[in-house]
C-alpha positions as CSV (number, residue, x, y, z in Angstrom):
1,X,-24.2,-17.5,-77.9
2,X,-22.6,-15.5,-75.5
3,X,-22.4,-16.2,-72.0
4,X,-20.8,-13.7,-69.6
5,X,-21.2,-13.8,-65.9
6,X,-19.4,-11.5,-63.1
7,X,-18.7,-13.6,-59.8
8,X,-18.6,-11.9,-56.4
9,X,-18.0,-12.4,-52.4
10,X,-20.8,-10.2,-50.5
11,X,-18.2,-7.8,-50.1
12,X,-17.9,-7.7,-53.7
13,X,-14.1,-9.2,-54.4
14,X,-14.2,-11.0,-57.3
15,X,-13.8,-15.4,-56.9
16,X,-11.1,-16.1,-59.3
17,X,-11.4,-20.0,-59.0
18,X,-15.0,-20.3,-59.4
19,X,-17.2,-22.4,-62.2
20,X,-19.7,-22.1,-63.8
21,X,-22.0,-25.2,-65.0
22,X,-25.0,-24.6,-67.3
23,X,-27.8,-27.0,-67.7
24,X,-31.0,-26.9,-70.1
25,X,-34.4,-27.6,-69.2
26,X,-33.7,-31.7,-68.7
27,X,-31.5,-31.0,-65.8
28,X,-28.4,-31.8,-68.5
29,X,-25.0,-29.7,-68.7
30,X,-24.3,-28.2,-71.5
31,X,-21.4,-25.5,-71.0
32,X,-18.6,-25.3,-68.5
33,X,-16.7,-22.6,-67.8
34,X,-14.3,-21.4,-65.3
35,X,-14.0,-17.5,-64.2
36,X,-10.5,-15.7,-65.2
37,X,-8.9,-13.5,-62.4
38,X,-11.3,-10.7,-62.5
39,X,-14.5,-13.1,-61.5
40,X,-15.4,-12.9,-65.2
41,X,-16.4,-15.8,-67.1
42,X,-17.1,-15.4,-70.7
43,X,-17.9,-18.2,-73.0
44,X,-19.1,-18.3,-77.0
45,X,-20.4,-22.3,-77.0
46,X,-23.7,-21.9,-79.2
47,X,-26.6,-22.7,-77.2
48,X,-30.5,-23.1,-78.5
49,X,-32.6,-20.2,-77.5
50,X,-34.4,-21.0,-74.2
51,X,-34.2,-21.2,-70.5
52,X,-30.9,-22.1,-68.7
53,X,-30.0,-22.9,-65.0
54,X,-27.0,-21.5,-64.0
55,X,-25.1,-23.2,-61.2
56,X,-21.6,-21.2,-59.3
57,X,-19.1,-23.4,-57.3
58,X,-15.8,-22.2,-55.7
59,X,-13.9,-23.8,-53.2
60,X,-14.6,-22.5,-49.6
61,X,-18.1,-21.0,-50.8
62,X,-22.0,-22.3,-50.9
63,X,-22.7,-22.9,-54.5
64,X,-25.0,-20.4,-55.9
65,X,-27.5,-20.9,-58.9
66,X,-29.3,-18.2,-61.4
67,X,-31.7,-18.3,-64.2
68,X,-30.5,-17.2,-68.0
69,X,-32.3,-17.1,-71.0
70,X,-30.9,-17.4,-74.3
71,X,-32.7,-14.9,-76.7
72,X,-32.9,-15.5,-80.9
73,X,-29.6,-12.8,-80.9
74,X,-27.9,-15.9,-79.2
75,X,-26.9,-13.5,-76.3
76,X,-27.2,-14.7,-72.3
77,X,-26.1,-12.3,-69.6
78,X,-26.3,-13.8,-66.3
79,X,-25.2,-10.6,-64.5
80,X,-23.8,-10.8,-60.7
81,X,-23.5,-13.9,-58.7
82,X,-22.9,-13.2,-55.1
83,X,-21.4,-16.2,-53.2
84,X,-21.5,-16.8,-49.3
85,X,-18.6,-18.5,-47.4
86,X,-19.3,-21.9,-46.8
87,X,-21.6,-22.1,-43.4
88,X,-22.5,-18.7,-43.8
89,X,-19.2,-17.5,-42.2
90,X,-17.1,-14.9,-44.0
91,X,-13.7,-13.3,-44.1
92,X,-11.4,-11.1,-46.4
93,X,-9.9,-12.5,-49.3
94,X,-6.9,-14.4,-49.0
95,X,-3.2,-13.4,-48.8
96,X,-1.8,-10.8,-46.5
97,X,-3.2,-7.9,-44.5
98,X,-1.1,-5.9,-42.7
99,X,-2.6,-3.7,-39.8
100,X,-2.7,0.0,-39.7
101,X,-1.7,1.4,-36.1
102,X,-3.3,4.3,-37.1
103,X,-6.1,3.2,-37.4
104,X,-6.6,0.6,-35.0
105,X,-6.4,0.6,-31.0
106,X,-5.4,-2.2,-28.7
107,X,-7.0,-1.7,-25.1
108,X,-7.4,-3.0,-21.7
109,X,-10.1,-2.5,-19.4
110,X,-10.0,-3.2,-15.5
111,X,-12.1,-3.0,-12.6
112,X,-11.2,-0.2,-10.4
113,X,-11.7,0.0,-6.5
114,X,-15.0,-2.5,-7.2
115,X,-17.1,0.4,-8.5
116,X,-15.6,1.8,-11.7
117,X,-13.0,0.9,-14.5
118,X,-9.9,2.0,-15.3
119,X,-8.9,2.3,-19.6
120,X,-5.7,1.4,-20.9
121,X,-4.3,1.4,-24.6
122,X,-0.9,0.6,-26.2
123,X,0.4,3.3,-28.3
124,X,3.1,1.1,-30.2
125,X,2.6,-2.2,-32.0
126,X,2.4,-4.2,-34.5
127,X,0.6,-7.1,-36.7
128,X,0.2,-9.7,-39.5
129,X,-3.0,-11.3,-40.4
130,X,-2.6,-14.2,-43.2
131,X,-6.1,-15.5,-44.8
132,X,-5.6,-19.1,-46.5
133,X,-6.9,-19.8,-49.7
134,X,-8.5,-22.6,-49.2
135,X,-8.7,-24.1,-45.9
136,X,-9.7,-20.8,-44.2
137,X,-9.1,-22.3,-40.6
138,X,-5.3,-22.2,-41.5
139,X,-5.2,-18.5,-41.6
140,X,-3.1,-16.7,-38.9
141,X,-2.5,-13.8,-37.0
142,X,1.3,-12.5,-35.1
143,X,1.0,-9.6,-33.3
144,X,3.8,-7.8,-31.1
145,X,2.9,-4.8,-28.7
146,X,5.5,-2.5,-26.9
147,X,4.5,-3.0,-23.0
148,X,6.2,0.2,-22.6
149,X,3.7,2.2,-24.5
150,X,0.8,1.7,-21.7
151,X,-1.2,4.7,-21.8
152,X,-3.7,5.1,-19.0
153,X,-3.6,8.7,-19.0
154,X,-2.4,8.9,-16.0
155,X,1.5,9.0,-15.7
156,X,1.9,7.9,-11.9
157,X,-0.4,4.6,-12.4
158,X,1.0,4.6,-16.5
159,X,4.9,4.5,-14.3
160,X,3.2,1.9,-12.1
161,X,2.2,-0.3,-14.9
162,X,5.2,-0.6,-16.3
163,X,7.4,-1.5,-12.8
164,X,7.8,-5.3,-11.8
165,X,4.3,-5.3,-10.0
166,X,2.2,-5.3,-13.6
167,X,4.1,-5.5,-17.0
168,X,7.9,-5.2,-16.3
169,X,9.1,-4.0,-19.1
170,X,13.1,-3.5,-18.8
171,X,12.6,-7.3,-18.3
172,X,9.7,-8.3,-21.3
173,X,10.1,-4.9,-23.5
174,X,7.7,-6.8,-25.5
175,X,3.8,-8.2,-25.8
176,X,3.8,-10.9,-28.7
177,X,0.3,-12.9,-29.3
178,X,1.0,-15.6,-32.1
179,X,-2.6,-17.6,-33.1
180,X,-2.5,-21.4,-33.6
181,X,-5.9,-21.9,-35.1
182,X,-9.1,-20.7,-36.1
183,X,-12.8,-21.7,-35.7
184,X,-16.3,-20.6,-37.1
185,X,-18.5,-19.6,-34.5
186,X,-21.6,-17.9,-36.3
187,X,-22.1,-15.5,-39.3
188,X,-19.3,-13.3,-39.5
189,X,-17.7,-14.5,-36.3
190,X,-15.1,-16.6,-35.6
191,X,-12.7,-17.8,-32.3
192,X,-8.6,-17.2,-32.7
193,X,-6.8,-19.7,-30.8
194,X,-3.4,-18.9,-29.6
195,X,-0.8,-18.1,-27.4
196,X,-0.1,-14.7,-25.6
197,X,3.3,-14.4,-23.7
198,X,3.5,-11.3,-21.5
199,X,6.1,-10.8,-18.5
200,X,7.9,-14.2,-19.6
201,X,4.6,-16.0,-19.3
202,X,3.1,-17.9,-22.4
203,X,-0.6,-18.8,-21.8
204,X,-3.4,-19.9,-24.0
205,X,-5.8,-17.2,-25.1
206,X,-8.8,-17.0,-27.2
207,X,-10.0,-14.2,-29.5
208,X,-13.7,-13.6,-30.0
209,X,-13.6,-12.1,-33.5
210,X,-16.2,-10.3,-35.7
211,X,-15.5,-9.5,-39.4
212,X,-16.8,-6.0,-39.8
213,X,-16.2,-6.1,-43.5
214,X,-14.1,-4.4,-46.3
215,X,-14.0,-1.2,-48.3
216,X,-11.3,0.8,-49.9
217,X,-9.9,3.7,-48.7
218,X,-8.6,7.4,-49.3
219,X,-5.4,6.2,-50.3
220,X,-6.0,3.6,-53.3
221,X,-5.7,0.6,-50.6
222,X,-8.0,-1.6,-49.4
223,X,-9.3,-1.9,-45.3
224,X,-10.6,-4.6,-43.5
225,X,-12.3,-4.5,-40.2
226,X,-11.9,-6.6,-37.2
227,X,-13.4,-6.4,-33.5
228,X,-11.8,-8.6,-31.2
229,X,-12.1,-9.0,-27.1
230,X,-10.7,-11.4,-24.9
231,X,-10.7,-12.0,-20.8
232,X,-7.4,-12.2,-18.9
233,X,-6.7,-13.4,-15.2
234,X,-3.7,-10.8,-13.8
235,X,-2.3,-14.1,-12.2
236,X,-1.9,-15.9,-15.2
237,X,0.7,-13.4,-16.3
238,X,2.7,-13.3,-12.5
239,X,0.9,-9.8,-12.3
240,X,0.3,-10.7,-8.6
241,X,0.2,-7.2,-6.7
242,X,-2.9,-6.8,-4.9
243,X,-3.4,-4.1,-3.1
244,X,-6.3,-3.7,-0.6
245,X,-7.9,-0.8,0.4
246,X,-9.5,-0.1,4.1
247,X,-12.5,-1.1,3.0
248,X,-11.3,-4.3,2.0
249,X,-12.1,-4.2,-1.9
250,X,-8.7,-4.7,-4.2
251,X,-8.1,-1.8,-5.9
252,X,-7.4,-3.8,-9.0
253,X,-9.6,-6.2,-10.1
254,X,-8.6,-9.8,-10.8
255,X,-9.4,-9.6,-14.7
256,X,-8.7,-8.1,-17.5
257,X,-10.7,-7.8,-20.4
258,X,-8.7,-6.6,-23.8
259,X,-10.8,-5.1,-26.9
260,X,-9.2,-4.4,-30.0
261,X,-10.5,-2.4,-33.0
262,X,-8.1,-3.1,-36.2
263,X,-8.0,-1.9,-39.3
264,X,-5.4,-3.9,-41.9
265,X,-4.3,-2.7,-45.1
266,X,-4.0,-5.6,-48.1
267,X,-0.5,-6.6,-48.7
268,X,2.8,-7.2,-46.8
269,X,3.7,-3.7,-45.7
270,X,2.1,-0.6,-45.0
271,X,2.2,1.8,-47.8
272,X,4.3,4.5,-47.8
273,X,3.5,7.6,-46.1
């Protein structure tokens, strides 16, 4: 017999670590195998013609069964096993993913005179993601944002921003957000706990995240896709000016709500330009 299986993530990444178990008709195993780093397993154990159930298992994923059926040749091709993440939650394969500025915005949204809103993006910054292997809630994210680069496309209000009254930036040149956990909270969506520090100020602050998938790209890399939003209270950060118009509305609003869209390249580093 020949037994060959490929073994896939639903964004089609090949499991390295998975297993295969086959059992016959009576619910016995008869063949073990493990897949080799390309997701492949291939085994030559000699099995009576017939009808096999094919059982998948990897650490982190919802095991995954198929049907195989030995022919007189002695040949049993099982094909593609997709496996899900385990609770249905999914993310990119583990290691390093560095993100592509590019590519990616980070962006601030306010309340403006009680009746509009005002956008805002940074131009310059900078981040890590690291998936675990196994324990996917061990995974991290450090990010660090120039303040300076606010870009409201205005330059008064952009000048404004970066004074003492909002960011301060000769002070806090810099924006860090360094993530101290992470939690499942549906299908493809997960919360990123951690800690933003902004004008000297280090407060809690949680990311609601969606996994947008993976794909390769123009360049021989490979993408992943993140969506990410998060509310912020101006006071939190000693961003305490307040102005108030004559009609008595602030002409900021008290919140802020942030909304990244990231891609991140796999690996350490960019590549080269």
């Amino acid at each position: 017999m020949s037994l060959t299986a490929r073994i896939r993530t639903r964004d089609g990444w090949a499991v390295s670590h998975a297993v295969v178990t086959v059992a016959d008709g009576t619910g016995t195993q008869v063949l073990r195998a493990e897949a080799d780093p390309e997701g492949v397993v291939r085994d030559a154990t000699a099995l009576a013609p017939g009808a096999y159930t094919v059982i998948v298992t990897a650490v982190g994923y919802a095991p995954a069964a198929a049907s195989a059926i030995v022919t007189a040749s002695g040949r049993a091709e099982v094909g593609t096993v997709t496996l899900a993440r385990q609770g249905g939650t999914e993310l990119p394969p583990p290691g390093p993913w560095t993100v592509d500025p590019a590519h990616s915005s980070v962006a601030a949204v306010a309340q403006h005179l009680g009746i509009s809103s005002v956008r805002g993006r940074f131009t310059e910054f900078a981040a890590l993601v690291e998936i675990a292997p196994d324990d996917v809630a061990a995974s991290r994210v450090e990010a660090v944002i120039r303040a300076a680069s606010i870009d409201t496309g205005n330059g008064m209000r952009d000048t404004h921003l970066r004074s003492a009254d909002f960011l301060d930036v000769e002070r806090y040149p810099e924006i860090t957000y360094r993530s101290t956990g992470l939690s499942e909270a549906g299908s493809d969506r997960w919360t990123v706990h951690g800690e933003l520090a902004m004008r000297g100020v280090v407060r809690p602050v949680d990311l609601d995240l969606a996994y947008l998938g993976t794909g390769a790209d123009p360049w021989g890399g490979t993408r992943a896709a993140f969506r990410a939003t998060a509310e912020l209270r101006r006071e939190d950060f000693a961003m305490n000016y307040n102005q108030v118009v004559q009609a008595g509305i602030a002409a900021i609003g008290a919140t802020l709500r942030v909304e990244l869209d990231v891609q991140a390249v796999q690996g350490a580093s960019l590549p080269a330009a």
